[in-house]
C-alpha positions as CSV (number, residue, x, y, z in Angstrom):
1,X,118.3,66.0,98.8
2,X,114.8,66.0,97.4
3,X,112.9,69.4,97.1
4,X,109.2,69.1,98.1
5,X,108.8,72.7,98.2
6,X,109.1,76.4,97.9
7,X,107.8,79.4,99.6
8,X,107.7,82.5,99.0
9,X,105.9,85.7,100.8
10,X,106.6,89.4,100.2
11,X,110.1,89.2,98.8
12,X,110.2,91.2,95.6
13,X,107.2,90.2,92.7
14,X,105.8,88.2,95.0
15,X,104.0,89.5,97.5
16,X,101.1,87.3,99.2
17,X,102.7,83.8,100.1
18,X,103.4,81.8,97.2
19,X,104.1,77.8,97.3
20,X,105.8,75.8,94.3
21,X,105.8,72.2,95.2
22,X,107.5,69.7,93.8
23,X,106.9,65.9,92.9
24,X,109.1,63.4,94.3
25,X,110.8,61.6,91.2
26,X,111.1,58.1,93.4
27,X,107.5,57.8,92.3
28,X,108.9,57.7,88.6
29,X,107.2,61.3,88.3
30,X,109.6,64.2,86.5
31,X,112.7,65.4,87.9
32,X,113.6,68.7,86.0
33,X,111.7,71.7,86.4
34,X,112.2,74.5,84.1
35,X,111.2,78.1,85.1
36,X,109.8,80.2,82.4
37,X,108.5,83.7,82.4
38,X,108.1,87.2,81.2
39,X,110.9,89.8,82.0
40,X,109.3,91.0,85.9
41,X,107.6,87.7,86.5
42,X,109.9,86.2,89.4
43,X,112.5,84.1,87.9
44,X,115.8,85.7,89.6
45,X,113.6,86.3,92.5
46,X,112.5,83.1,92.7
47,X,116.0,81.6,92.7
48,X,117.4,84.3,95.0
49,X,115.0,83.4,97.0
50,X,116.0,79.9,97.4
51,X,119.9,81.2,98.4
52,X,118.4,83.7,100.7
53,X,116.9,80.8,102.6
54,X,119.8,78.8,101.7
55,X,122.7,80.9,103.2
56,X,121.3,84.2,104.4
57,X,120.9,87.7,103.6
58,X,124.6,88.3,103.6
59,X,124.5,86.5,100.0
60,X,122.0,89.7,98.5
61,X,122.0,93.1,98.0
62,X,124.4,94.7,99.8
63,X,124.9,99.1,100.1
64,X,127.6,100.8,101.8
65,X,126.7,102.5,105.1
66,X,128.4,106.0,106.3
67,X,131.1,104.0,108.1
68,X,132.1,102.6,104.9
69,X,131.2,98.7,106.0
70,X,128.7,96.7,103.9
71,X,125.3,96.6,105.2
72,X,122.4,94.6,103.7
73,X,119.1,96.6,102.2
74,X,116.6,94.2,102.7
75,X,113.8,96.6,102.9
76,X,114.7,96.7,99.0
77,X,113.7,93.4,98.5
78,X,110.4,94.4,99.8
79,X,107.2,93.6,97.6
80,X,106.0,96.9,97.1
81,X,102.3,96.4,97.0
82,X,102.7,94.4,100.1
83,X,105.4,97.2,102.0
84,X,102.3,99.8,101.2
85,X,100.1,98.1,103.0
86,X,102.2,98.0,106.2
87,X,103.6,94.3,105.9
88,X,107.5,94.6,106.1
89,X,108.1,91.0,107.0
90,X,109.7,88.5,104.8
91,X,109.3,84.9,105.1
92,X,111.3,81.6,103.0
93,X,111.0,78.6,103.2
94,X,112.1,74.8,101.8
95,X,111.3,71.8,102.4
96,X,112.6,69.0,101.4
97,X,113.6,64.8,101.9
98,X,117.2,63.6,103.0
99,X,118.9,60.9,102.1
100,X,117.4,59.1,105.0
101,X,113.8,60.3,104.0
102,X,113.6,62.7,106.5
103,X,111.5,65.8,105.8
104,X,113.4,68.8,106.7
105,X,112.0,72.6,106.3
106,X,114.5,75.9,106.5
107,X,112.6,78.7,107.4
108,X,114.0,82.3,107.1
109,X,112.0,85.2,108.7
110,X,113.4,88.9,107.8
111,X,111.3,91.4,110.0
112,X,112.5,95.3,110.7
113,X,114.1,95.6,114.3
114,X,112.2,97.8,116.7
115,X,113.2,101.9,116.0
116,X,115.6,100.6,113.4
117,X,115.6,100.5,109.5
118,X,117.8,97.1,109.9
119,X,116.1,93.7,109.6
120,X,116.7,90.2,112.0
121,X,117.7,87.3,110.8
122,X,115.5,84.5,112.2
123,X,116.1,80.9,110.7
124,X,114.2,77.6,112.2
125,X,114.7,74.4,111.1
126,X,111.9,71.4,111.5
């Protein structure tokens, strides 16, 4: 698996859509990337983004409901500037090549269930 690219919109520090993309190293370009940053600037987010999208919500934050059962917060992954503003919809995505060459993009869209403080779990695959 080859990652083309990342992206990331209103999930913690980042809050307007953000896209990292990635050279493929077939092309004899670099294939490490190092992520460097002040304390705040996205670098946990940044990877838990990538496991969200990976394997779900089920892998984040979780808080113990009144029944005593796990339940996820993912309004607390919210970009705050963004959740002001009325936008309470998460969206994660990567892209990348297969073995075969075949470009593949996981897509993962969190948004709040209607009269509920819970969020859906939406994944689409291209």
């Amino acid at each position: 698996m080859i990652l083309t690219s990342i992206k990331i919109g209103n999930f913690r520090s980042y809050g307007k859509p953000t896209e990292f993309l990635f050279k493929d190293p077939s092309n004899g370009s670099q294939n490490i990337y190092l992520i460097g940053g002040l304390n705040g600037a996205g670098k946990t987010a940044f990877l838990d983004a990538v496991k969200m999208c990976f394997f779900g919500s089920a892998n984040s934050n979780m808080v113990e409901n009144a029944y005593g059962k796990n339940k996820f917060a993912m309004s607390d992954n919210l970009n705050h500037q963004e959740k002001d503003q009325g936008n309470h919809e998460i969206k994660i995505s990567v892209s990348f090549k297969d073995d075969l060459n075949k470009h593949i993009t996981l897509e993962r869209l969190w948004r709040p269930k209607k009269q509920r403080r819970s969020y859906d779990d939406k994944i689409d695959l291209e």
